[in-house]
N, C-alpha and C positions, 0 to 999 in steps of 0.2 A: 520636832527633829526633822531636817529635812532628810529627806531620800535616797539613796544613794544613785549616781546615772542608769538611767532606765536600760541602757546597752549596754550589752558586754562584750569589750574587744576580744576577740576571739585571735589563739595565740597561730595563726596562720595567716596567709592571705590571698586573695582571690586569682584567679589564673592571671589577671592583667598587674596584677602586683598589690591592689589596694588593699586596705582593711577591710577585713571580716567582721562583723556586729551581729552580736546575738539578741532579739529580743525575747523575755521570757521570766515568769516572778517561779519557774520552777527551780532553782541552783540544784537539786537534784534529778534533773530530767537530762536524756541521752545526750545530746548536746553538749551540755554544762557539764554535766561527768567527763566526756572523749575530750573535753578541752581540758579540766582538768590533767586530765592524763598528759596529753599533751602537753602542758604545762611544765607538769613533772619531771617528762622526758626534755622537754629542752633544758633544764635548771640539771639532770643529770649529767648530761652531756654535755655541757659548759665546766662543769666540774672535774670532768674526767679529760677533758680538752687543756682544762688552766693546768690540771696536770702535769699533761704530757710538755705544754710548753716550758713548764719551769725544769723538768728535765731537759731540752731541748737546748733552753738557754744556757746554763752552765755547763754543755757538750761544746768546748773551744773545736770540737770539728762536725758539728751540723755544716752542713751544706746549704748555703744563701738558695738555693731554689726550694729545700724544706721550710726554712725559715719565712719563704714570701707565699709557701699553701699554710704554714702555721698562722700568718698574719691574716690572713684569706679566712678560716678557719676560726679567729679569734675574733674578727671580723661577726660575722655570720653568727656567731655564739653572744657576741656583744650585743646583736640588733636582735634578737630575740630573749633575751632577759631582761631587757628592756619595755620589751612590748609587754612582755609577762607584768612587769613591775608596774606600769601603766596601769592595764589589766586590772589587777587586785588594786591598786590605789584608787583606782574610778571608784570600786565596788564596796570600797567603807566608807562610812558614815563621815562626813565631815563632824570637826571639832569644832561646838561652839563654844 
């Protein structure tokens, strides 16, 4: 069985904007945990965001400047469950 990728994208990123990489065969060491969490929280927060939009949109009087921090917002929620999904897909085992 091959291995799963030796790094783990880590669900933030570095001050200059890049990817964060974890290396470590702990998945339960401090790291691996706080990203977990973090993980968590962003997948919360995307939930409670896709929410607020589908209220938002069937409100025929939202206001087009809510609507462009909703899209900013949905945005932002989008590139990080993404990253997440990445993330956990490096980190199983390919199907042979």
């Amino acid at each position: 069985m091959t291995m799963p990728r030796e790094l783990r994208l880590l669900p933030w990123t570095g001050p200059d904007g890049k990817p964060c990489h974890l290396s470590t065969d702990d998945s339960g060491g401090y790291l691996s945990r706080l990203a977990d969490h973090m993980e968590a929280a962003q997948l919360g927060m995307a939930t409670e965001l896709l929410d607020q939009a589908l209220a938002m949109l069937t409100d025929a009087d939202t206001d087009p400047t809510d609507l462009r921090l909703l899209a900013k917002d949905l945005a932002g929620a989008l590139r990080d469950t993404l990253r997440v999904a990445i993330s956990r897909g490096d980190r199983l085992a390919p199907i042979e």
